[in-house]
C-alpha positions in Angstrom: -10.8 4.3 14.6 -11.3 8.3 14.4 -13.1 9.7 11.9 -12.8 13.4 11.4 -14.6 15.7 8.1 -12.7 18.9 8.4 -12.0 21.8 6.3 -8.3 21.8 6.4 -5.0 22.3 4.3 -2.6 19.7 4.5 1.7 20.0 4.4 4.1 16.8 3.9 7.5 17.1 4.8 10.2 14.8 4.4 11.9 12.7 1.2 9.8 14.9 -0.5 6.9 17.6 -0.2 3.6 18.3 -1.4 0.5 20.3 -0.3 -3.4 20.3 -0.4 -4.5 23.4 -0.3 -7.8 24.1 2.1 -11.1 22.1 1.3 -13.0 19.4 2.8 -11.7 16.2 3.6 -12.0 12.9 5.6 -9.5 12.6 8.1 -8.9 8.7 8.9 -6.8 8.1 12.4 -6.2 4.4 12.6 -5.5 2.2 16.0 -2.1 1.8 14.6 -0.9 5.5 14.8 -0.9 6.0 10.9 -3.2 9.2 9.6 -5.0 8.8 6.1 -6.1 12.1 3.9 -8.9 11.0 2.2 -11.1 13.7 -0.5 -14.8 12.7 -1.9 -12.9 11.0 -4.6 -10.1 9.0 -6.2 -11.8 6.1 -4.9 -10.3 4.4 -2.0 -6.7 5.8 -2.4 -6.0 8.7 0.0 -4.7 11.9 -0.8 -1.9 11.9 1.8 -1.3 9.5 4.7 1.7 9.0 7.6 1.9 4.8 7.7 3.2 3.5 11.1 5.1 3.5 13.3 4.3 6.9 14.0 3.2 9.6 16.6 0.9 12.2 16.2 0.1 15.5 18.1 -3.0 17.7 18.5 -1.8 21.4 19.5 -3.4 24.7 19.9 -2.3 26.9 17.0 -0.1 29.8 17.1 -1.5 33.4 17.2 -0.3 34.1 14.0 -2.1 30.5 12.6 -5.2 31.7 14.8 -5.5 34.7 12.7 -5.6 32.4 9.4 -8.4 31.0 10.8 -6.9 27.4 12.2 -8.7 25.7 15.0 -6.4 23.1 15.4 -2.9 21.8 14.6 -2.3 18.0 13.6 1.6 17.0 13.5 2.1 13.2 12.4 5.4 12.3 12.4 7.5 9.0 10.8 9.9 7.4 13.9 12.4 5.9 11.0 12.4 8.9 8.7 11.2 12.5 10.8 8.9 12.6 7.7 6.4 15.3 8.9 2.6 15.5 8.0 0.8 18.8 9.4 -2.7 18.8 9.0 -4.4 22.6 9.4 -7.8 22.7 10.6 -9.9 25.5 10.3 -13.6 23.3 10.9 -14.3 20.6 12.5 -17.5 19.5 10.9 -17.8 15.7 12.3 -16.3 13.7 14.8 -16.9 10.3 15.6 -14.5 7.5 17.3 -15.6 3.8 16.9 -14.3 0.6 18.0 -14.0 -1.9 15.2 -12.0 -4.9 17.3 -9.7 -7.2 15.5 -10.4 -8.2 12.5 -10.0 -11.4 10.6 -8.0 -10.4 7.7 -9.1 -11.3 4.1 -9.7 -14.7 3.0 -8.2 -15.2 -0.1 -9.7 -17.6 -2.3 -8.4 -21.3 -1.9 -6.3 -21.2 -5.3 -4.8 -18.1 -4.7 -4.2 -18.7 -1.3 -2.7 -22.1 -2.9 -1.4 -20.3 -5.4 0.9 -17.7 -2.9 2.0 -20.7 -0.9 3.5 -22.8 -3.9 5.2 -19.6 -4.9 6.8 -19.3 -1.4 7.9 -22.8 -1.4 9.2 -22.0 -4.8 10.1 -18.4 -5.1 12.8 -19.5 -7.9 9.7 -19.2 -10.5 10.4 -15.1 -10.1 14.2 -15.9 -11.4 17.8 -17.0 -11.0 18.7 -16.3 -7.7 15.6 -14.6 -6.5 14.8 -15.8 -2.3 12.0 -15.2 -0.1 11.8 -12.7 2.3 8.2 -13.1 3.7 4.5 -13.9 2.5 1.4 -11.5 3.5 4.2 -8.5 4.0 2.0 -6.3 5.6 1.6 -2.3 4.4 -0.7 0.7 5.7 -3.3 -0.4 3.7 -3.2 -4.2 3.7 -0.8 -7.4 3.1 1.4 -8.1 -0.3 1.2 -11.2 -1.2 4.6 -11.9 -1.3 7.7 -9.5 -0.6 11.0 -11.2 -2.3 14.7 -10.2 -3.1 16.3 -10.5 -6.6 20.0 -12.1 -7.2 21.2 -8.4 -6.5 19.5 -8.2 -3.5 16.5 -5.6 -4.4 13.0 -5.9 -2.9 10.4 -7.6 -5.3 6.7 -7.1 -4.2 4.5 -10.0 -5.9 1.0 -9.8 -6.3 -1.0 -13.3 -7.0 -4.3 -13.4 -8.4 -5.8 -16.2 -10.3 -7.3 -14.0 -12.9 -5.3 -11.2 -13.2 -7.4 -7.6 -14.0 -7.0 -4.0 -14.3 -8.0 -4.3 -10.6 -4.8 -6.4 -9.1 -2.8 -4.0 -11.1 -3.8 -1.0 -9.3 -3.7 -2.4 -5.9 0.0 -3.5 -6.6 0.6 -0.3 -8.0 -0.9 1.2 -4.8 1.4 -1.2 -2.7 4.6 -0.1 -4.7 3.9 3.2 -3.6 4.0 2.9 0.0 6.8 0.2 0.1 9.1 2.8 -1.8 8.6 5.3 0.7 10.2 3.2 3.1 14.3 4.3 2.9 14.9 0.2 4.0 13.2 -1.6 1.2 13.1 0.8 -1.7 13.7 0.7 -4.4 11.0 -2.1 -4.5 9.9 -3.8 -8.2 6.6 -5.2 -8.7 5.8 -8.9 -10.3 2.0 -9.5 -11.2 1.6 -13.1 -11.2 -1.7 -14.9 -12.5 -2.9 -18.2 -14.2 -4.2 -15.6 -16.6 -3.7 -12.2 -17.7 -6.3 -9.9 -19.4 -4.8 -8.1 -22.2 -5.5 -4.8 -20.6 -3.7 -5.4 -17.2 -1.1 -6.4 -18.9 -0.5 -3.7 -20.7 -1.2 -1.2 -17.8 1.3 -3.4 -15.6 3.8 -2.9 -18.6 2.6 0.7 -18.6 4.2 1.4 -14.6 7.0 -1.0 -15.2 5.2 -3.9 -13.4 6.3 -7.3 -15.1 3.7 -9.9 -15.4 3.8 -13.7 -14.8 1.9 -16.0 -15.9 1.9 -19.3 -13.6 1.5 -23.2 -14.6 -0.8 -24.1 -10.9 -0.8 -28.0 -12.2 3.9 -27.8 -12.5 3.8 -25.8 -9.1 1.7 -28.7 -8.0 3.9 -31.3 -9.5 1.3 -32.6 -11.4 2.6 -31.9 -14.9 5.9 -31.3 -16.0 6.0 -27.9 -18.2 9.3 -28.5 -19.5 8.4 -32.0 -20.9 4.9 -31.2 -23.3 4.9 -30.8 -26.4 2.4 -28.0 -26.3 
């Protein structure tokens, strides 16, 4: 991994555009290929980023760039889409490369883990005529738990927790954002699934049009039949 503080100004290009206007910002260059924008806040969600499979190209600027003041040119650009991401950098003011070797991959706890497999086996808890496309669906910044298609053939994105907080609602959210970049999967609907649901994820899910669901562990274990109590 690459890690780069610059003083740059930042240009996306493609389904849509945006800009970042000069100032000081972590530039994250992954094994992978993909580019992250990151500023000194907004926690852990970048400001930009290019997610793989992508190329990217470090040139000498122009004269006329020269004369802004730009050191350096970075050109990321998407292989599916020709989305373009141009990074101006006027200062480098760190550099550093490190070797972080393959890594393990988070392990969930056993429930949820549990919890994501049952679901798989049984992905007809989403709905009528909903069918599995894959578990851990991998993204540029980590796994879904589950990636689905409804009866009409849309892309679902499930995320499991076994308490569900404000927490698992903003990393779906942040996992809905990517996936409907992608022109193949979008547009791509969110289910927050938990054995329980705090009040206020559930009304920010709500908020961003994420529906929630509560599951039954014991009926997706076969251990008690839902339909048949009472209560």
């Amino acid at each position: 991994m690459r890690l780069v503080i610059a003083k740059c100004s930042v240009d996306y290009a493609g389904r849509l555009s945006a800009h970042l206007p000069l100032a000081n910002r972590l530039l994250m260059v992954k094994s992978d290929g993909s580019l992250l924008v990151h500023s000194d806040g907004g926690s852990y969600k970048p400001l930009n980023w290019m997610s793989p499979p992508c190329t990217i190209t470090m040139d000498e600027p122009s004269d006329e760039q020269r004369d802004a003041g730009i050191v350096e040119v970075w050109k990321v650009t998407q292989k599916k889409t020709d989305d373009i991401l141009v990074v101006s950098i006027h200062e480098i003011l760190h550099d550093s490369a490190h070797e972080l070797g393959v890594d393990p991959g988070l392990q969930k706890d056993g429930v949820e883990a549990h919890l994501q497999k049952l679901m798989a086996e049984q992905i007809e808890v989403l709905g009528e005529g909903h069918t599995l496309v894959r578990r851990e669906y991998m993204t540029a910044i980590g796994p879904v738990d589950i990636l689905a298609r409804d009866a009409a053939g849309a892309a679902v994105a499930v995320e499991i927790k076994r308490r569900g907080d404000i927490d698992g609602v903003e990393q779906l959210t942040r996992y809905l954002e990517l996936m409907n970049r992608d022109p193949h999967l979008k547009p791509v609907s969110g289910v927050f699934a938990a054995q329980e649901i705090k009040p206020q994820a559930r009304t920010l899910a709500e908020d961003r049009g994420i529906r929630c669901l509560i599951l039954d562990y014991d009926a997706l274990r076969g251990l008690d039949d839902s339909e048949s109590r009472l209560f």
